[in-house]
MMTF fields as JSON, N, C-alpha, C and O atoms, coordinates in Angstrom:
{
  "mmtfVersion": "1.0.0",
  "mmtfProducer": "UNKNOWN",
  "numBonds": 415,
  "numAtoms": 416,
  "numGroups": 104,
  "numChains": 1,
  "numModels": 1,
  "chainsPerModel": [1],
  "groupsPerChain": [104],
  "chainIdList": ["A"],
  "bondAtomList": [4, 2, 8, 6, 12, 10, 16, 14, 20, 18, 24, 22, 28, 26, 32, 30, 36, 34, 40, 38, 44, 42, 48, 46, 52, 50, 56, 54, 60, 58, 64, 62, 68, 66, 72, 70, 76, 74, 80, 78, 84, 82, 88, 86, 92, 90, 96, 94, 100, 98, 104, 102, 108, 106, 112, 110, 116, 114, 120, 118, 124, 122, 128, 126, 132, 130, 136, 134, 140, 138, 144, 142, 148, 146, 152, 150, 156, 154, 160, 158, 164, 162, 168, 166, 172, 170, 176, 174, 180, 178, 184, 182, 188, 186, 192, 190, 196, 194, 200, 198, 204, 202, 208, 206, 212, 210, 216, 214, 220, 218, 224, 222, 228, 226, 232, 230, 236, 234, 240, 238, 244, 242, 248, 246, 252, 250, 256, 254, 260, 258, 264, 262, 268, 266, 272, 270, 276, 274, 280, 278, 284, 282, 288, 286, 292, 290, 296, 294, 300, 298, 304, 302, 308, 306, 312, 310, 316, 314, 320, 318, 324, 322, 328, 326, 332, 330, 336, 334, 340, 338, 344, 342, 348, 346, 352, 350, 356, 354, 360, 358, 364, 362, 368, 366, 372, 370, 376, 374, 380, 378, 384, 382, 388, 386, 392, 390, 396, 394, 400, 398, 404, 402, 408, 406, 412, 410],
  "bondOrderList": [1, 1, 1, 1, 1, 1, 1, 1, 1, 1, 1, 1, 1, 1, 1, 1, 1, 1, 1, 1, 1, 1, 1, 1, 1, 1, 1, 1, 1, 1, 1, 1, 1, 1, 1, 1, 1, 1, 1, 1, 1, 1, 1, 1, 1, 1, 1, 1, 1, 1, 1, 1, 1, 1, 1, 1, 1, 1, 1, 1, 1, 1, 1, 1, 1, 1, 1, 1, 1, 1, 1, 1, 1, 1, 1, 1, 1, 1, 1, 1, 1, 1, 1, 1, 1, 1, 1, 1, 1, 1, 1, 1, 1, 1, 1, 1, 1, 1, 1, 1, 1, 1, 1],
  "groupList": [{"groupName": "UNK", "atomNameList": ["N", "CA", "C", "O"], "elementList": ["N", "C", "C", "O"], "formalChargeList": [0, 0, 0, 0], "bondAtomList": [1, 0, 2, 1, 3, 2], "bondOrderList": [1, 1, 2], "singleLetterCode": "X", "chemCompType": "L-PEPTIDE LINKING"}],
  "groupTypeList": [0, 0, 0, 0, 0, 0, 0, 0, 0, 0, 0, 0, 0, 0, 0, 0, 0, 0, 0, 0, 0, 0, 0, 0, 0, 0, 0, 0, 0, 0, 0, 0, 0, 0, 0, 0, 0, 0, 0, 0, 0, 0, 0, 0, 0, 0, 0, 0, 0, 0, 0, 0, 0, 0, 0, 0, 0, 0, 0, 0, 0, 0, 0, 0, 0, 0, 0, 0, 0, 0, 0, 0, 0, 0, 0, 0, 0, 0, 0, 0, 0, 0, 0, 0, 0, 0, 0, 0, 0, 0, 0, 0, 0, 0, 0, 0, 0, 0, 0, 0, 0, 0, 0, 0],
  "groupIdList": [1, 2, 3, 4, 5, 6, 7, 8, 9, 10, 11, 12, 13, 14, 15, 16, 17, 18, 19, 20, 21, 22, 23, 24, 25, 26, 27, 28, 29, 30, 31, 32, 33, 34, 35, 36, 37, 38, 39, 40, 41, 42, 43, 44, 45, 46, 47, 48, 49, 50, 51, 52, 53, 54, 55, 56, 57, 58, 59, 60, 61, 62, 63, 64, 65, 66, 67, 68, 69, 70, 71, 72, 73, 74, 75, 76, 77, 78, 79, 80, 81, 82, 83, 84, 85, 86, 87, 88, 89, 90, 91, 92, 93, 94, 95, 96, 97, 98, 99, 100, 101, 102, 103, 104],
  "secStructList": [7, 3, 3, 3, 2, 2, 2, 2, 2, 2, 2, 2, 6, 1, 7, 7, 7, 1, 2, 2, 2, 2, 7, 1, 4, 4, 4, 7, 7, 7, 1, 1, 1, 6, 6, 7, 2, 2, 2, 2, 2, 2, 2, 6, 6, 6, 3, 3, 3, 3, 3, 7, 4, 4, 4, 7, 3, 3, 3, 3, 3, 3, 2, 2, 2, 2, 2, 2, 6, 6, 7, 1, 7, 1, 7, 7, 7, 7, 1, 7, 7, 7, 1, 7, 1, 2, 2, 2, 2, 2, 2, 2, 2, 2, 2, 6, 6, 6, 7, 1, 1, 7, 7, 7],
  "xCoordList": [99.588, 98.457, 97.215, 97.265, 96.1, 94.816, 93.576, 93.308, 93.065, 92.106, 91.027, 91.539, 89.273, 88.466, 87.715, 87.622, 87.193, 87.159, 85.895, 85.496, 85.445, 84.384, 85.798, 85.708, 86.555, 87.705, 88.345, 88.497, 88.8, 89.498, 88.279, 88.513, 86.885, 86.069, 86.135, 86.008, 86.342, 85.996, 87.653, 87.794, 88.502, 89.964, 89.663, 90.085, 88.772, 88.539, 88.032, 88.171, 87.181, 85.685, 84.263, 83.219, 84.908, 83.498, 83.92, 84.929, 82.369, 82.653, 83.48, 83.542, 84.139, 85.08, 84.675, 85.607, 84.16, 83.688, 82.839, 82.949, 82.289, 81.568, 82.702, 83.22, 83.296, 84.38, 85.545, 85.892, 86.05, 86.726, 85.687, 86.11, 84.703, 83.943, 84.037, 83.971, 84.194, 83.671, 84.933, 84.972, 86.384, 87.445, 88.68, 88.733, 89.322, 90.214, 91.301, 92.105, 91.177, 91.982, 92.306, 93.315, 91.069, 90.945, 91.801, 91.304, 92.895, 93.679, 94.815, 95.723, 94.688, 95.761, 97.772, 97.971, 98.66, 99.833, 100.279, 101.321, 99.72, 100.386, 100.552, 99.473, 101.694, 101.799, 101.782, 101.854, 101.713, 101.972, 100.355, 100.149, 99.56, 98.157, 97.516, 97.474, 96.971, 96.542, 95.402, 94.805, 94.605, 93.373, 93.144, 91.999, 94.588, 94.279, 95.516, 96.279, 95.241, 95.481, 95.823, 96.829, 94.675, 95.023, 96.141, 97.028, 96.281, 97.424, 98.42, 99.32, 98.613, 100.21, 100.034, 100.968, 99.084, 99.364, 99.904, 100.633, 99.345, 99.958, 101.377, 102.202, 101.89, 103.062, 104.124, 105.164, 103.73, 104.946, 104.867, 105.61, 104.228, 104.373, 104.797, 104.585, 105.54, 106.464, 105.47, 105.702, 104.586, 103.557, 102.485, 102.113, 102.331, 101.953, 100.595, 100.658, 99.276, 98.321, 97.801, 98.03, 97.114, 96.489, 95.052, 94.805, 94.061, 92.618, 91.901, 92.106, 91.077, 90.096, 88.288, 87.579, 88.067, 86.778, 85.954, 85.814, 85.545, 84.828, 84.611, 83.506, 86.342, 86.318, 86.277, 86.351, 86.147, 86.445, 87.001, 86.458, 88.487, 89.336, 90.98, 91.19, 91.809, 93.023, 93.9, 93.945, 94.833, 96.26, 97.363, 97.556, 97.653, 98.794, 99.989, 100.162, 101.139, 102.248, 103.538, 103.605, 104.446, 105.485, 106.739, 107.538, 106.676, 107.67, 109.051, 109.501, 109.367, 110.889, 110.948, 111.864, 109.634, 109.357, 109.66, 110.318, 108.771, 108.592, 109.716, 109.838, 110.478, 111.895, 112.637, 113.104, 112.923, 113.565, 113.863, 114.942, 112.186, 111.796, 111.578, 111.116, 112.235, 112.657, 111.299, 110.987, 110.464, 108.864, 108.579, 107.512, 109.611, 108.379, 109.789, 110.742, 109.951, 111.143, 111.315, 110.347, 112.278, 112.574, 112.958, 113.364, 112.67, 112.264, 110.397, 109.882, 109.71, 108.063, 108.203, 107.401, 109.43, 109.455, 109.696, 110.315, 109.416, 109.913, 109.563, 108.389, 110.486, 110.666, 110.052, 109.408, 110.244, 109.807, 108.477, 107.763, 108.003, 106.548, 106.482, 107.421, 105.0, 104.874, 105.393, 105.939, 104.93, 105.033, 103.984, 103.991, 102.954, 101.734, 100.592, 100.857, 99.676, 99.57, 97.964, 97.136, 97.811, 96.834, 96.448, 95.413, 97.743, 97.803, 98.297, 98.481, 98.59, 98.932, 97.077, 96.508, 96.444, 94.956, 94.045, 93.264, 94.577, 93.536, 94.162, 93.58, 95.473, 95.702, 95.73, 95.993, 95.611, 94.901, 93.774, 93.908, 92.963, 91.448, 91.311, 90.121, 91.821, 92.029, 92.272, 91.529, 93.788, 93.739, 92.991, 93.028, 92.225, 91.511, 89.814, 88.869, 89.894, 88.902, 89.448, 88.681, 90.618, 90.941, 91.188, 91.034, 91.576, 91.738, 92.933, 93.425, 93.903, 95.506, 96.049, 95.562, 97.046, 98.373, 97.939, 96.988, 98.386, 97.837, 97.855, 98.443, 97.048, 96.294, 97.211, 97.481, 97.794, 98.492, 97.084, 97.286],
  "yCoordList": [100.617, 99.757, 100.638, 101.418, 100.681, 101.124, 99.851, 98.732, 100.576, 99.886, 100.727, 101.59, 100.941, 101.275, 100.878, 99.819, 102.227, 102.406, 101.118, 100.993, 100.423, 98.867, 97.72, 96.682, 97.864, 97.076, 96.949, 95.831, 98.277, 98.574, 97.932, 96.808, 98.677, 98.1, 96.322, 95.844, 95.612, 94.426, 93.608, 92.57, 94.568, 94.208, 94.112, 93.38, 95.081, 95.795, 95.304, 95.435, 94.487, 94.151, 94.775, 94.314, 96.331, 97.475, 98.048, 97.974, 99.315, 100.129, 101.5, 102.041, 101.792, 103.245, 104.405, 105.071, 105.121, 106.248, 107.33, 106.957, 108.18, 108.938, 109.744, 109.619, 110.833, 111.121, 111.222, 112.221, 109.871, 109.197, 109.266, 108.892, 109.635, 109.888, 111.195, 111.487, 112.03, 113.611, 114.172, 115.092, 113.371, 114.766, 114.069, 112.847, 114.65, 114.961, 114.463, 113.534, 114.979, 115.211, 113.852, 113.629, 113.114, 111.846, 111.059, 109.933, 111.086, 110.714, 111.284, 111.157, 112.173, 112.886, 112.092, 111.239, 112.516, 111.654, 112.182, 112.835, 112.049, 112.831, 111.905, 111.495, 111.449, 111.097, 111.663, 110.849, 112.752, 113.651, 114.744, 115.765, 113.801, 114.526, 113.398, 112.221, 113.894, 112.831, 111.97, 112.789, 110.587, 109.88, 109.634, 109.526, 109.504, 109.119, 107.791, 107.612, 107.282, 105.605, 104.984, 104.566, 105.18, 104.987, 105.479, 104.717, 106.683, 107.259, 106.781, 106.506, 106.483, 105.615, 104.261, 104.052, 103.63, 102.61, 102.295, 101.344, 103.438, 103.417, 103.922, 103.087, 104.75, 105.573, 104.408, 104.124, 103.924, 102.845, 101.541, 100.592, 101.465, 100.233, 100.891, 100.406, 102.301, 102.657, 103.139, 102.831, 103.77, 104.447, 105.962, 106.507, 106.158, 107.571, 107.306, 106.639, 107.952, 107.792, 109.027, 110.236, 108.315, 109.68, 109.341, 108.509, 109.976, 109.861, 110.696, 111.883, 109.828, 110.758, 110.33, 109.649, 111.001, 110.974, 110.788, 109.581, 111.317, 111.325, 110.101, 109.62, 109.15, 107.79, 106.809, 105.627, 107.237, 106.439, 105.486, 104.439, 105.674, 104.99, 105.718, 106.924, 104.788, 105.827, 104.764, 103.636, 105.677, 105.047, 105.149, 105.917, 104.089, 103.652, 103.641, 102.598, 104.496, 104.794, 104.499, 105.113, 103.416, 103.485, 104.592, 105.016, 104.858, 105.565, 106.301, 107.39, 104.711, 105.105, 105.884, 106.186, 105.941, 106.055, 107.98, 108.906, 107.742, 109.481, 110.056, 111.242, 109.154, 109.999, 109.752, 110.785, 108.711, 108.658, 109.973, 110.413, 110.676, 111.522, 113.091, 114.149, 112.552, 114.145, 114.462, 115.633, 113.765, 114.642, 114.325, 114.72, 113.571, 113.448, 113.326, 112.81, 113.858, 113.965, 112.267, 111.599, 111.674, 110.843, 110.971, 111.837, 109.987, 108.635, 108.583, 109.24, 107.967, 107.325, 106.092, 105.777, 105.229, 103.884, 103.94, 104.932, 103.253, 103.035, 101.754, 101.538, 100.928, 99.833, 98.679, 99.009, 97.618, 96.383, 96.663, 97.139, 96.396, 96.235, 95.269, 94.906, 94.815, 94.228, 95.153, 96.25, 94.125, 94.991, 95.436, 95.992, 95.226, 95.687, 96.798, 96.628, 97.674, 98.49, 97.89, 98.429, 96.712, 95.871, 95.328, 95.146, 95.156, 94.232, 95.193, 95.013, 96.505, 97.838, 98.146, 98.41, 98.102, 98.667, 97.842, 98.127, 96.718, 95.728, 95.325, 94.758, 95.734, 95.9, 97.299, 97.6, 97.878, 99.8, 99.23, 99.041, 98.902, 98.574, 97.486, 97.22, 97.026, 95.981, 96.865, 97.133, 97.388, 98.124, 99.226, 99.613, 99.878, 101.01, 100.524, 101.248, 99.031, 98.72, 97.968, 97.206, 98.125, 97.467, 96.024, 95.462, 95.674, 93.994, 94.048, 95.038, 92.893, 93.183, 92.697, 91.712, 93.444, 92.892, 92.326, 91.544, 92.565, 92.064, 90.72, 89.907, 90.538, 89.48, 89.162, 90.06, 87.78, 87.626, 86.273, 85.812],
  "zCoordList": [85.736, 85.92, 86.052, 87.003, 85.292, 85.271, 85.891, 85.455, 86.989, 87.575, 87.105, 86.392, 87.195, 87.34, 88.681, 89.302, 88.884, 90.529, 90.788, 91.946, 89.97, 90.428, 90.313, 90.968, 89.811, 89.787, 91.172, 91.664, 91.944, 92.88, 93.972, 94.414, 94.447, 94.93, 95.288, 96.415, 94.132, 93.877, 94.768, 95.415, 94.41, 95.718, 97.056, 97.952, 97.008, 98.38, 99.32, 100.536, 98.442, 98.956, 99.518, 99.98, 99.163, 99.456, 98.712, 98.011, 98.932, 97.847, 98.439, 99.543, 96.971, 97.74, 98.509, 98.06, 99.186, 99.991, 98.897, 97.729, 99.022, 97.996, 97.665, 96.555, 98.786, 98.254, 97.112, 96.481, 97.036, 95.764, 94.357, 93.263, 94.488, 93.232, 92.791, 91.597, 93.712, 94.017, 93.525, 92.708, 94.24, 94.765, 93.927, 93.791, 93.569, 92.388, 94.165, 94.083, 95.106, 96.124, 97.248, 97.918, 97.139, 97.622, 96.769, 96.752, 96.013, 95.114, 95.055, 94.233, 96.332, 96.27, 96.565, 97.43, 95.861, 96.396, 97.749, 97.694, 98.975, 99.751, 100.949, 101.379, 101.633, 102.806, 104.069, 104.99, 104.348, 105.163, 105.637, 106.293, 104.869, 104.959, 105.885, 105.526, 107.222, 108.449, 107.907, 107.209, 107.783, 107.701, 106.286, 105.846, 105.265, 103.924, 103.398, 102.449, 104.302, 104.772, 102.874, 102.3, 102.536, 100.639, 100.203, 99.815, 100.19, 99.398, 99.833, 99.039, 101.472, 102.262, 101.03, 100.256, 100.984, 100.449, 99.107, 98.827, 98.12, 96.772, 97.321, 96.949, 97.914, 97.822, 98.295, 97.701, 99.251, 100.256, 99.052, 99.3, 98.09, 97.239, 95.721, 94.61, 96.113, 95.013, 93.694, 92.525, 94.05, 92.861, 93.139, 94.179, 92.214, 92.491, 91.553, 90.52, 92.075, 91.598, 90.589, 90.62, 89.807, 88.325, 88.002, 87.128, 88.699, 88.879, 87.518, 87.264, 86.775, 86.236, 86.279, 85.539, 87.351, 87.548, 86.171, 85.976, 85.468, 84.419, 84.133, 83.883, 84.167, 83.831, 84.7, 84.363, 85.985, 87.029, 87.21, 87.561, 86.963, 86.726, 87.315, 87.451, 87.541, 88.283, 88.231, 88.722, 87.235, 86.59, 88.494, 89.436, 88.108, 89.049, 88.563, 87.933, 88.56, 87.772, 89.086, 90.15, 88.628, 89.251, 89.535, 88.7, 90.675, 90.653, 89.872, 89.515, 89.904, 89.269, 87.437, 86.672, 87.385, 85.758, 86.1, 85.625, 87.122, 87.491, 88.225, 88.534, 88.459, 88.727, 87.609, 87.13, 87.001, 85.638, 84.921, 84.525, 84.832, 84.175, 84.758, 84.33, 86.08, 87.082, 87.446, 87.226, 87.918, 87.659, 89.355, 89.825, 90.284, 91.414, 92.226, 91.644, 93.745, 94.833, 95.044, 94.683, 95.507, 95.987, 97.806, 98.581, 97.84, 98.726, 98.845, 99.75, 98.115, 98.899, 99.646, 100.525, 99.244, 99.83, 101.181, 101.566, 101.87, 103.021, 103.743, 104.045, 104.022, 104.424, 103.418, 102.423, 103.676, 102.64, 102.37, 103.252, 101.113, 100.511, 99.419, 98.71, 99.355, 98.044, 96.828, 96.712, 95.985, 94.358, 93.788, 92.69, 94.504, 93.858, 94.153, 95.343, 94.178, 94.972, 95.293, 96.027, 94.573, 94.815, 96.185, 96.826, 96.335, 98.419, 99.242, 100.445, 98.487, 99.505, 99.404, 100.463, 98.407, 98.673, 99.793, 100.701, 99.222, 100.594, 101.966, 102.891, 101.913, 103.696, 103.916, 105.081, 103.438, 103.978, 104.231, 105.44, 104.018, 103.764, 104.761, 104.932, 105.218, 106.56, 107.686, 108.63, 107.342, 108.774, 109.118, 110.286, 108.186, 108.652, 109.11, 109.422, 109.002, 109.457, 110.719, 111.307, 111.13, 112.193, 112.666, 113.75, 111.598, 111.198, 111.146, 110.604, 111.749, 112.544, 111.054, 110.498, 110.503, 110.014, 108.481, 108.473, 107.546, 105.997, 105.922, 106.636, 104.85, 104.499, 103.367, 102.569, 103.198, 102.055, 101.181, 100.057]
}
């Protein structure tokens, strides 16, 4: 799934941080890196993110494609999630604004 970062915004309901314009790294797949609340959200809804600034735009690639294809460690899942990394973006974006529990 390819969003463009006014696409993702428009989920969001704000705009993305300057950061996410800037950093190749704000996109980073990493769970284990403290205050990047985003990346938990693509990862726990089974996808790994592929940013290209230039286009401002960032491919959302399911997992299992990238293990299929030996390219990424297994386990990101953990515990029940949607299927989309759509309602993983806007309850990150809830709770880091401190708004209890996702929004269906």
């Amino acid at each position: 799934m390819r969003l463009t970062f006014s696409e993702i915004e428009a989920i969001l309901g704000r705009p993305l941080p300057p950061s996410a314009y800037k950093f190749n790294a704000w996109w980073g797949n990493n769970l284990r890196k403290a205050g990047h609340t985003q990346s938990m959200a693509w990862l726990h809804a089974g996808f790994v993110a592929r940013v290209s600034l230039r286009q401002r735009a960032v491919e959302f690639i399911d997992l299992d494609e990238f293990h299929r294809a030996g390219l990424a460690p297994r386990p990101y899942r953990q515990g029940p999630s949607e299927t989309s990394p759509r309602g993983h973006l806007r309850n990150a974006s809830r709770q880091s604004r401190g708004l209890s529990g996702p929004q269906r």
